[in-house]
Structure formats: C-alpha cells, structure tokens
N, C-alpha and C positions, 0 to 999 in steps of 0.2 A: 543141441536141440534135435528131436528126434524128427526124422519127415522119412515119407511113404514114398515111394513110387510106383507113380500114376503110369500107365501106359497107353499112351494112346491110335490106333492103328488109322493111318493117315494119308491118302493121296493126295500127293502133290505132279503134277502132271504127267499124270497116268504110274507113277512108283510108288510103290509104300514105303512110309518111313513110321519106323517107330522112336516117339517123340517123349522124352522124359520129361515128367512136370515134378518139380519140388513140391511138395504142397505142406504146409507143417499140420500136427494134429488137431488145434484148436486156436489158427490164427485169428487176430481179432475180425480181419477184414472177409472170415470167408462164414460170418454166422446169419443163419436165412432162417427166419418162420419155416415151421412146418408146410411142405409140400404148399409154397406158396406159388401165385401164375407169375411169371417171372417177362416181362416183357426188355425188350433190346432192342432199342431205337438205333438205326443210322452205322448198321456193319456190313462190311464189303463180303459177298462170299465171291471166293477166288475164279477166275477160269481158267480153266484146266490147258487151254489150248495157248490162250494167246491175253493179255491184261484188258484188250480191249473187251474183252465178255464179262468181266468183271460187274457184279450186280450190287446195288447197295439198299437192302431192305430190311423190313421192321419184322421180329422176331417175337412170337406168344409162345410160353412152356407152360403150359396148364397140367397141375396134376403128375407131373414130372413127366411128360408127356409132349411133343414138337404137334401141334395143332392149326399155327399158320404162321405161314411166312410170307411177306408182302410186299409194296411199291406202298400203299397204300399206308395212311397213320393209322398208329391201334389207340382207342382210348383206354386211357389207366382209372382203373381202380382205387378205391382208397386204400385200400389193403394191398395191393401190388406192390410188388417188386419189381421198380421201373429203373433203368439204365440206360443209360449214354455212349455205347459204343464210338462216336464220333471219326466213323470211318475206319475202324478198325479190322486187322482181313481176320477173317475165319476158318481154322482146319477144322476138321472135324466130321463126324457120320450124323448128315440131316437127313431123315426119311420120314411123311407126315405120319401121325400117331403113333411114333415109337420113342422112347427111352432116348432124347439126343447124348452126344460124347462129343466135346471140340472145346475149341479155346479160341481166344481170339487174341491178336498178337496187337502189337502196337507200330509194328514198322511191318515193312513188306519183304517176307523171307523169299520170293523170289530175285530181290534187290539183295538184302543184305542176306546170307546164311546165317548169319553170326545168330540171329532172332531163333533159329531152333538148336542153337546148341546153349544159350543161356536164355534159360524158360524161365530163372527165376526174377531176370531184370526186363522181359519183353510179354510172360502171358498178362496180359489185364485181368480176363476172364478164365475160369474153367468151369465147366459140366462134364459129369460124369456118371450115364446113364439115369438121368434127369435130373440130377442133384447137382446145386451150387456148391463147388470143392473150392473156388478161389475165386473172389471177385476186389477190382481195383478199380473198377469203372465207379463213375460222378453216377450220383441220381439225375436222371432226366428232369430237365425243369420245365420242359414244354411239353409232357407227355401228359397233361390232362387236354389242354386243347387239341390235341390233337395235329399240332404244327407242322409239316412236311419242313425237314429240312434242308431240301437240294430239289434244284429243277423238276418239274414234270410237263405233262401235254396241258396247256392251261385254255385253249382253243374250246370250244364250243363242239365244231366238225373234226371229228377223227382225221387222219387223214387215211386215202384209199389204202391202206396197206397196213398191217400190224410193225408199228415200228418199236426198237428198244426202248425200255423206261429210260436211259442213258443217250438220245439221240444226239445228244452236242458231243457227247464223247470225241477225239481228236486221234484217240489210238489207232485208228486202221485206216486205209488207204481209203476208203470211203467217207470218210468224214473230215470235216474242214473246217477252219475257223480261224476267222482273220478279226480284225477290228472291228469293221464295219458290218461284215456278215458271217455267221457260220452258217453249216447244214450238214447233211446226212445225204447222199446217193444211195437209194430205193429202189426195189423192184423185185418183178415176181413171175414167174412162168408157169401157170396154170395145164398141164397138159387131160384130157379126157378121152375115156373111150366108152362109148354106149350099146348095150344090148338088149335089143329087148327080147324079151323069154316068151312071152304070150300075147297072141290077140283075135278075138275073136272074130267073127264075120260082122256085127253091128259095126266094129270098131273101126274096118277096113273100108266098110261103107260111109264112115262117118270123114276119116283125116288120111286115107289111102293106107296103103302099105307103109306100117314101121319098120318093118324091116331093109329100106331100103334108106335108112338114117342111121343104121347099124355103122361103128366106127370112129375112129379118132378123130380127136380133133385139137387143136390151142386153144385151150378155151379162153384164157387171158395172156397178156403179154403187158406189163403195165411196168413201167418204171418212171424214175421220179427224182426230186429234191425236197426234204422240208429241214424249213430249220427257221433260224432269226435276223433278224434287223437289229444289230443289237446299238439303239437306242437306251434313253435313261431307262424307261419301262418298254422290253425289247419286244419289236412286233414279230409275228408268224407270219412265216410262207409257205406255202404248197404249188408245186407244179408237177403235174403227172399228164403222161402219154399214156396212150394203151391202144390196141387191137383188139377185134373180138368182144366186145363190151359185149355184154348183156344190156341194155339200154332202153329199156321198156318203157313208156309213160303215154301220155293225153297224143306227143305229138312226134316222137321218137321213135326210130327202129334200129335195131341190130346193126351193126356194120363194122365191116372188114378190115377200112384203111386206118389209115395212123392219126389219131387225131388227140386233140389237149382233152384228156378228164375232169381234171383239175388245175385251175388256179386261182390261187386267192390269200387274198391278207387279211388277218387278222391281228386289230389295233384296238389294244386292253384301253379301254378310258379309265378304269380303276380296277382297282384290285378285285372287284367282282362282277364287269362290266366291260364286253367285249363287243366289240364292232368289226363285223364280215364282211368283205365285199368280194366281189369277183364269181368264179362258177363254182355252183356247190352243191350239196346235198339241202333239201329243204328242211327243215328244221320239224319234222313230223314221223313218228312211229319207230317205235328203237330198232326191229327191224331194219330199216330201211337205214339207221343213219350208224349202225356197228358194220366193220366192215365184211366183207366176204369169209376171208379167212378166219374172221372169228367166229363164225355161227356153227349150231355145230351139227347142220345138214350143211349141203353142196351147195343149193339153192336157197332165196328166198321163199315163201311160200308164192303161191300165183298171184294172189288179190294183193298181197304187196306191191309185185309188178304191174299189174293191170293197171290197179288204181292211185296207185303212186308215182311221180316219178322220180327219174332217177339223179339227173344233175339239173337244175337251172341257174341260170345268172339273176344275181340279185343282191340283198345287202340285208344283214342280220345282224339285232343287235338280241343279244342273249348274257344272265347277269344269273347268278347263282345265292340264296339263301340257308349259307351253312345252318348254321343254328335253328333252323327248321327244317331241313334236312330237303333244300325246297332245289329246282332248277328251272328258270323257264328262257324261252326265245321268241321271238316275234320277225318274219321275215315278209321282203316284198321284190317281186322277180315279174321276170319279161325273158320270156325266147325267141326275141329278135335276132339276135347273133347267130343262132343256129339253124333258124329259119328262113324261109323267102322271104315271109313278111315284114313292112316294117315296124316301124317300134310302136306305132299306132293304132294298128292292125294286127299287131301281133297279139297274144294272150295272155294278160295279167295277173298274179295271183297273189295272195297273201296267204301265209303260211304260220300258224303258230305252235306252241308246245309247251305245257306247263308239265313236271313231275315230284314227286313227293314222294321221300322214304317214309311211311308210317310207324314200321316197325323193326329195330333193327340191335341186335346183340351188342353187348359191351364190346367182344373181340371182334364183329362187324364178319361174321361167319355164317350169320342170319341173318337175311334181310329180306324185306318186303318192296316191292316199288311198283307205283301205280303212277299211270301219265293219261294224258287226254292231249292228243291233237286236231287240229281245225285245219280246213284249206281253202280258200274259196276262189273260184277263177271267171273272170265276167266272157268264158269261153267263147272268143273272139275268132276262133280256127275251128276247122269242122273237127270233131272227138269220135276218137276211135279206141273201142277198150279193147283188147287181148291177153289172152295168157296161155302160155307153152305148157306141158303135166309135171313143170319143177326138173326137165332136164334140158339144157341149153342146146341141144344138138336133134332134138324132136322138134315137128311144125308145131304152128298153132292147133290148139284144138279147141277153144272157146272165143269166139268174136263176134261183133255187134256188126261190125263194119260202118265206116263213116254216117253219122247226124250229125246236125246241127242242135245247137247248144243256146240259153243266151245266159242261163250262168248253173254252175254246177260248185255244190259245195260238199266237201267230204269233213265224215268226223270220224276219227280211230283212240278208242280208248286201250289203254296197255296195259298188266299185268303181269310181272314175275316176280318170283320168290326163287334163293341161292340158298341154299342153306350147306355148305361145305363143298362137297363135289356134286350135289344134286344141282338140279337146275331146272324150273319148269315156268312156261311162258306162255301168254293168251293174249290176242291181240285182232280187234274185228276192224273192221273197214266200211263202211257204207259213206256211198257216190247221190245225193238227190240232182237230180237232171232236171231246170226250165229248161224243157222241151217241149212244148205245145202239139208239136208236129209228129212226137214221135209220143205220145201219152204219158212225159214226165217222168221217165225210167229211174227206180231206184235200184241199182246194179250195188253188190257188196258180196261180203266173204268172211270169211275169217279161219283163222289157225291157231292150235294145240300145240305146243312142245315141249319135250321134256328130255333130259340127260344125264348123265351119271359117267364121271370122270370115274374108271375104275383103280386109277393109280393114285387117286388122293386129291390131285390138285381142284383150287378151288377159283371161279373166276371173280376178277378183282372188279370193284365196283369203283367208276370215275363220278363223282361226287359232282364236277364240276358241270360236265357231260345229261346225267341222266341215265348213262348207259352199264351194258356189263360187256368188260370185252372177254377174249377166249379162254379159255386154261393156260395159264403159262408152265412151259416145260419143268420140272423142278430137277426131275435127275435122266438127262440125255443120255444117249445109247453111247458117244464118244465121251462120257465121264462115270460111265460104270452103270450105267442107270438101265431102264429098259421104255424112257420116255415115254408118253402120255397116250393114255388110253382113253376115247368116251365113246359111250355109244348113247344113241340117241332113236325117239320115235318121234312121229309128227303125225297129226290130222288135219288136212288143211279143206277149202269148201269154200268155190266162188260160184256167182248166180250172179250171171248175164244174161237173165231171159226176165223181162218183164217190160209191161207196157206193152208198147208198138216195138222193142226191141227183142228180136227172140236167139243173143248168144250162144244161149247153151248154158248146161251146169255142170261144174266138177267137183269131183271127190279124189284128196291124192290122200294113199295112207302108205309113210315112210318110214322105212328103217335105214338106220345108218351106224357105221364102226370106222373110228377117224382115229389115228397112231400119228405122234406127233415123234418122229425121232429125235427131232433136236427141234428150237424153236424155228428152225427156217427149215427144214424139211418135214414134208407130212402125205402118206397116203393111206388113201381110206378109200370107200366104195357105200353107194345108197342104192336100195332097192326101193321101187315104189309100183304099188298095184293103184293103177288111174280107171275109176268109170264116170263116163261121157254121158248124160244124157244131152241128145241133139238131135235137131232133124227126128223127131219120132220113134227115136232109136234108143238101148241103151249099150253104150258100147262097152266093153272094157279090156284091159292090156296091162301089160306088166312089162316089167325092164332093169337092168342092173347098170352101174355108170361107176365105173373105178376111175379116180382122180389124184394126181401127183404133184405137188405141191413145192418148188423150187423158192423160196426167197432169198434174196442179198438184203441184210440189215448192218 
C-alpha cells in the first residue's frame, strides 16, 4: 500500500519534534466534504510546562481555517463535520485564522512515548494546513445541543478572581480534593503606580494638588478558596481575603486592613436554579458582577462605583433559560454585619437582573447581549454618593456628602456586542432619591467601551452568568507565543449635581493597552484625561497608572 509522509513540526515542552504520520492515499476514514467547518468537541491541548495546565476545549475549522477555540459548546450545523475527541491530547500549530497542522493522539505521549513513534495505532485525528488527512474519531452525538461535557463555573457570582476552566484539577500543589470537599487556593497581587502628567489651576482649586498622590501602591492583595461540597448535586464555595479593596457603595469606604471579600455558597436546587447565600456581589450590571481582572480598563467606570455597590450579604436565587438564550436573578440583603447598625436599622435592599442573547452566530463568535437591572433600598442609613476619576490612588473628586434618604431606587440597562476579538459595551445608571429634604435628587452616569484583542483572542461568553469574561491567553510567551494583546477606549460621565444636591460632574475619557503574558501574569498601563465640573469651576487633569498583575491559579 502506498502512504505519504506527513511531517509535522511539533513542540512538546519547549523541543521540536518531528513527527511521522502514515497517512494512506485514499483511506476510507480520512474522506471530508469539500472545505467543510469541521468542529472537535472535548480535546485536551497539552501544557507545555507541567499537565496541570492542561486545557480541554471545543475546536471550529471554518474554511480550512482555526477561527475558535473554546470552554464554551459550539453548536453544529447540519452540514458540519462534528467530532468527539473525548479527551484526546493535541500536538500540533494552533494560531487563530491561520491554516491549523496537528493531530490528536489517544494516550498521553508525555506518559507513554511509544504514542509518537507508532502514529499509525495512536493518531485518531490529523489536519494538515486545514485539511482533514486522517480522521478515526466518533461523530459527536451531543453536538447539536450543544452539551458541555466536563465540569464548569455553574454559580450565578463569578468568583473575585479569574479562575481556570479546570478548577477541581488535583495536579498542582494548589488544588485539592478529597471526598467530601475539593478546591482550588487563589489569589492575586495587584501592584500600581500613578502619575499624573497635567493639571490645571481650576483643577488644584477644585481636589488640591494631584501630584502629591503621585506613586505606588498595592492596589489589591486578595486570595482565596473556591471549589465544592461534593454532595449528590455538589454545592459551591467561595472565601476570599483581601486588602486595599476598592470598596465603594451607598455605605462603604476604602480600607486598608485584612478583611473577608467573600463568602458564600451556592446550593443548585436544579439543574438551572441556584440558591446564594452569604456576602456577595449584588446581582445588578455586568460591570459590576465580571471580575477586575477581566475588564479590559484597570478600573470600573465611576458611576458604577458611585452607584453600585460592591459586596453585600444577602441571599440570591438566580435560574437560567437556555433555549431563549435567557438569564435572570433576584436578590435580597442587609449590611448589618458590616455596619454599626442593627439588622433593623440597618438598609435593605432588593436587587434584581434579567439578560437576553438576541442575537447570536452558529460558531457563537457574534453575539448581542442586552440586560436590565433594578435595585431598590428603603435607605435606612444616611447616603452618601462618590467617585474617584477611575484611578484607585487619586481622592475623590465628585461627592454629595451625607442626606437623608427614605427610599432610593436605581435602574441600569446593559448593552454589549463580541463579535471575535472586538468588543464594545454601554451601560447607564440612574439613582431616583425620596428625598424631600434635599429636592429628590436624581444622580446617574453612564459609560462607553470598546476593545480589540489584537492577537485574536476572543472573550468567552458564560451562558449561565449573563456575563463576558476576559480574553483568555491562547499562545503564552513561555510556550512560544507573544501572549495577549488588547487595547481599549472608554467614555465614562457621572452627574452629582441636581436638586438640593450639588456633587459635581465628570467626564473621564480613557485609553488603555493590557498584555497578558501568560494567563496569570499581565501588565498594562491606562491614560485618562478627567474634566471636573464643580464648585463653579471647570477643572481638568490628566494621569498615566501602570499596573502589574501577579496571579496563583
């Protein structure tokens, strides 16, 4: 029988090998439709460093052509060519819209070698600059619904930190699992340093000298646990420390010492119906509930912080509508625990969030997502709103300073569209005040943004969530790659002056460039030009804030 050889050029931790594939000239098993989308459900791609990095995700070749690769299910086609990797490792050259080359094995050639020196009893799979040269993989049978087949985050609330798709993993010294509990040890070191470049005389007169805020700082320190109760249907945990918070809401401030961020369980009553309890994020504005490190400025915008807040204790139940592509949550809290007040006396609120994919591609590479949040609080504490100009280590520059309240209800409708590496988001805020006393202030804001992964990568959308979280790293700087590029703009705009309340108003207009070298380390830098109007003035200033990004996952 006549056969070719295929060569294929291959890293395997950090060496090249080149890898014979037998391939015969007109096997039965290797004949494909013309330049058909070839999708690969559930193949491990290797890590280079050590098995625990090992990722297991869902593969689209369009056009002979590598256009995504995911956590996330792809739905199939009728005309597709859908496959069942089921776990199988992958060598091979993946780089988004190019020609892929690789195979995928059926044992693990870091275990056995024998797998790359008989290709013709171990490849299942081959491609060879987009083209199917050999295929021994099952058709996918769950690849129309679109069925995830291994673990994922099934929670409602992110947790504070970007954790692997793979967090019950047991391969590294940080992860653990026993009977009754597994988890993952987390955590993150945020370090900043701020300059500001310009300020004029309004601006000085308005919030003092910036320049003497000039300087480093920690801006986070947060670490943590999450993982499961592994029950018949296994519950979630979250518990996180942190310093330095950013901590901004109705009845919060900033602070220094060591305190709990998060803790809280989350208890699935069914398979699309989850029950929160413990301190959390409120169930309102995507903003607010992706975590830091995904967004892809430094900062949230101001009127996020202003009029949001950041953690309360409470209990959330949140249930998800695949097949309409639907998400919602309903929450109710009390910051008794963190207050003086007691639980009587303290400030009540209920919190909700409904979201909706309208629009969204077969390979789910386009997508539309529009949401609408509620809050209402029977403002039982005296309300005080502020916001910093979007850098953590600058004062305040817009503030009401303490009124009385006797209910204040907020509504934030949301907006973004992904379409590959783009990314562009809109998202308002408005606060109505019974306030008698102060003439009913209606205080709001809102933000513009937009981004462009220049290296390809695209962020993955949590279905269950609502949310979009960040670009994941595809080809890191220790596996050959030159890791992840985005740059990003923003327009943001809060207005704290009305009624009997005279804030102030701001305008921040940002730029930012974030390089993710691996998925746990990342430094980037945002410029932002901020004008004040306050006090009869109109001030304005500028400033530069380079930030270094340390995670353990």
């Amino acid at each position: 029988m006549n056969r070719t050889l295929i060569s294929l050029a291959l890293l395997v931790g950090g060496t090249a090998w080149a890898l014979p594939l037998a391939a015969q000239d007109q096997p039965a098993d290797t004949t494909v439709q013309p330049d058909p989308r070839v999708l690969i459900y559930g193949v491990r791609l290797i890590g280079r460093v050590d098995p625990s990095l090992d990722l297991t995700v869902n593969l689209l070749i369009e056009g002979g052509r590598l256009t995504v690769v995911t956590g996330q299910p792809l739905i199939k086609r009728a005309e597709d060519l859908a496959l069942d990797a089921d776990g199988g490792f992958l060598l091979g050259q993946l780089a988004m819209g190019d020609a892929p080359t690789f195979v995928i094995l059926d044992e693990d050639p870091r275990e056995n070698f024998d797998v790359l020196l008989d290709t013709e009893n171990h490849v299942r799979f081959a491609m060879r600059a987009g083209a199917v040269v050999r295929n021994a993989l099952p058709v996918a049978t769950d690849a129309v619904t679109g069925t995830p087949r291994r673990r994922t985050w099934t929670s409602y609330m992110p947790p504070p930190l970007s954790v692997p798709v793979r967090y019950y993993d047991t391969r590294k010294w940080n992860r653990f699992s026993t009977k009754p509990v597994s988890g993952l040890l987390t955590g993150a070191l945020v370090l900043d340093r701020l300059h500001w470049t310009t300020q004029d005389e309004d601006s000085k007169t308005q919030v003092g000298d910036l320049s003497e805020t000039n300087g480093g700082q920690i801006r986070a320190l947060r670490f943590g646990a999450v993982g499961t109760l592994n029950f018949a249907r296994p519950w979630t945990y979250t518990v996180f420390l942190v310093t330095h918070a950013f901590d901004q809401g109705y009845n919060s401030q900033a602070q220094n010492t060591l305190r709990f961020f998060d803790y809280r369980l989350d208890i699935p009553l069914s398979a699309a119906l989850t029950l929160s309890v413990g301190k959390q994020k409120e169930p309102i504005s995507h903003e607010r509930l992706v975590t830091l490190t995904s967004m892809s400025m430094q900062e949230r915008a101001a009127v996020s912080d202003a009029l949001l807040t950041s953690r309360n204790h409470g209990v959330v139940l949140s249930g998800a509508l695949p097949s309409a592509r639907m998400t919602w949550a309903i929450g109710a809290f009390n910051d008794w625990i963190d207050s003086d007040a007691s639980f009587s006396n303290a400030s009540t609120e209920f919190t909700g969030r409904v979201t909706w994919v309208p629009a969204m591609s077969q390979d789910r590479s386009n997508l539309l997502h529009v949401g609408l949040g509620l809050r209402t609080s029977n403002a039982k504490e005296p309300i005080r709103v502020r916001a910093r100009p979007e850098f953590n280590r600058a004062p305040t520059f817009v503030d009401t300073d303490q009124f009385a309240a006797d209910r204040v209800t907020t509504f934030n409708p949301e907006v973004y569209w992904r379409y590959g590496p783009y990314f562009v988001g809109f998202e308002y805020v408005g606060s109505a005040h019974a306030a008698p006393a102060s003439s009913d202030p209606y205080l709001h804001g809102y933000h513009l943004t937009a981004s462009w992964a220049l290296t390809g990568e695209m962020r993955s959308y949590r279905d269950r969530t609502g949310t979009l979280d960040g670009p994941r790293v595809a080809r890191p700087i220790n596996q050959g790659g030159w890791g992840t590029v985005e740059a990003a703009v923003r327009y943001s705009r809060i207005d704290l002056t009305n009624g009997a309340i005279a804030g102030g108003e701001m305008d921040v207009y940002s730029l930012g460039l974030d390089w993710w070298l691996t998925q746990s380390v990342q430094f980037g830098g945002n410029y932002r030009l901020v004008v004040l109007d306050k006090s009869d003035a109109r001030g304005v200033s500028s400033g530069f804030n380079v930030r270094i990004v340390l995670m353990l996952m």
